[in-house]
N, C-alpha and C positions, 0 to 999 in steps of 0.2 A: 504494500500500500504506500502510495507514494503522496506526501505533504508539501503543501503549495504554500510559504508565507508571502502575502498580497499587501501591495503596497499603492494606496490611492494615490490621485492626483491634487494638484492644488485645492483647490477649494471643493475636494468630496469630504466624504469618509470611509469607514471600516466599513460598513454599510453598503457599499457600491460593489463589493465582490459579493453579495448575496445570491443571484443570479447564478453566477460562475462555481459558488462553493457547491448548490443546489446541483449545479450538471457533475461536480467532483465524488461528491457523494454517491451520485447513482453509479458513477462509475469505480468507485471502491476508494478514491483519493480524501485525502481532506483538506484541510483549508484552514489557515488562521489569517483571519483579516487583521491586520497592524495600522488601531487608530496611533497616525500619525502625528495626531493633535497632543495626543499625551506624553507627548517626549519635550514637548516646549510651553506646555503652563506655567511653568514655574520661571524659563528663563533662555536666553539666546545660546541656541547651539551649532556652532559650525559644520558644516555636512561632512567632513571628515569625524567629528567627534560624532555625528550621529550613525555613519558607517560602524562604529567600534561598540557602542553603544547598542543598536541592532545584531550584531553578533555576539558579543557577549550573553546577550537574552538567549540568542538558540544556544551557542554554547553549553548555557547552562543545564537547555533541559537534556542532553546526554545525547542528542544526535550525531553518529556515529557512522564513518562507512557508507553502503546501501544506506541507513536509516537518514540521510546526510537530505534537508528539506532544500525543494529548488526553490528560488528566491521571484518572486514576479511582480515586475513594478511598470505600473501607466503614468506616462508624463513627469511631474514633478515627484513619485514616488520611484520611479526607473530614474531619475538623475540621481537619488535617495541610495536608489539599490546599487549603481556604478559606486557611489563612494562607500559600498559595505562592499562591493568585491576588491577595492585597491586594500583597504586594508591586509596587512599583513593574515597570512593563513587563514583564509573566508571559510567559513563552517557552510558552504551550499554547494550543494552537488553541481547543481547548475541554477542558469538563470535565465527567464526571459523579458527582457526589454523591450516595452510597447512606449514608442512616440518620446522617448526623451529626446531634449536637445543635447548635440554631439560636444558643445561650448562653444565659447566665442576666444579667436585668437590675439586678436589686438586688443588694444587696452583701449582706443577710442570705441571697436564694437561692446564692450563692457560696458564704458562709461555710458552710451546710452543706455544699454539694458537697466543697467541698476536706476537710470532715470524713470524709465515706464514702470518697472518695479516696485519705485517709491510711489507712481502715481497711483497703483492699482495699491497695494497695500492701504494707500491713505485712504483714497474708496472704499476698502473694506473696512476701515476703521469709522468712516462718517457715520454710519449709524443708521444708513439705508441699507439694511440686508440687498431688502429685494432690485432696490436698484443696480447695486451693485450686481446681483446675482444676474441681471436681466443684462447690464453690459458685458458681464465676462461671457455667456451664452452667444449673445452676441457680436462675440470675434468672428473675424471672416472663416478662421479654421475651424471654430466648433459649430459656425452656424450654414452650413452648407446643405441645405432644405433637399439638393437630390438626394443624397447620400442618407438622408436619416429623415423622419417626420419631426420626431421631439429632441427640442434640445438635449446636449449633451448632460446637462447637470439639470433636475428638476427641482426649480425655485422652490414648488412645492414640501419638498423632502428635506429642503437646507434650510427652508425658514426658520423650524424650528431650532438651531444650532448655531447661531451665529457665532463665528471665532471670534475670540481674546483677542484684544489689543497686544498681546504678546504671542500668540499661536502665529497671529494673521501676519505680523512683521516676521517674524523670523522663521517662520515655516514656509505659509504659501508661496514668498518671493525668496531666491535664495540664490542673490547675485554670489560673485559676480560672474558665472559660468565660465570657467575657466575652463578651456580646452584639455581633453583627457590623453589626447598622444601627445 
């Protein structure tokens, strides 16, 4: 039986592998969905210390060999999951990476990133959920109406859960995307 630890996107949660644990299950796998929110309530962590930090957790629980969980990360949780495979001796058999960005190599392509980053974090922070939730849906890559009926993230299901002024800064944005070769 094979263990998938699932790593959301920006602005989901644990929550949004629901779906996918449900088809793992029938298939004899399982699933631990990793709210990523609960590694930064308390305080700002660099995505390398959150790489060591997510491995130490499987670590601990004695996976082993075969028993060795694959790692699967969408978007901002697959850039999450690259900086738990640089870490020295990764505890995951394998991994797969859905839609992270690869980084940015120049320091002027950063410096704007970290600009848009600051804009949207502030949005998250205004204190419009749904407005903000209604602009990130509507980026030209999550809102491409052939491809999908319903937004990628349902406003509906986020209302209730609005991030922290500490999650939303130092989780969802997570400049400066530093190129990984």
């Amino acid at each position: 039986m094979q263990e998938v630890w699932c790593l959301h996107g920006a602005v989901g949660s644990a929550s949004d592998w629901k779906p996918f644990a449900h088809a793992m299950a029938g298939g004899g796998g399982e699933t631990r969905s990793v709210d990523l929110w609960r590694y930064l309530e308390c305080c700002p962590m660099p995505l390398m210390e959150f790489g060591r930090v997510l491995n130490a957790e499987c670590r601990g629980l004695g996976r082993t060999g075969e028993r060795r969980p694959v790692l699967l990360g969408y978007s901002m949780g697959a850039r999450l999951a690259l900086h738990a495979l640089l870490d020295e001796d990764p505890p995951w058999r394998t991994a797969v990476i859905v839609g992270a960005h690869p980084g940015l190599e120049s320091e002027p392509e950063r410096i704007a990133r970290r600009e848009g980053d600051a804009e949207w974090g502030a949005r998250a922070l205004s204190g419009d959920w749904r407005e903000f939730l209604d602009a990130w849906n509507a980026q030209p890559v999550l809102a491409d109406s052939s491809v999908r009926a319903e937004p990628v993230l349902s406003v509906s299901s986020l209302l209730s859960r609005p991030v922290s002024g500490s999650a939303s800064a130092n989780l969802a944005f997570v400049p400066p995307m530093l190129a990984y070769w």
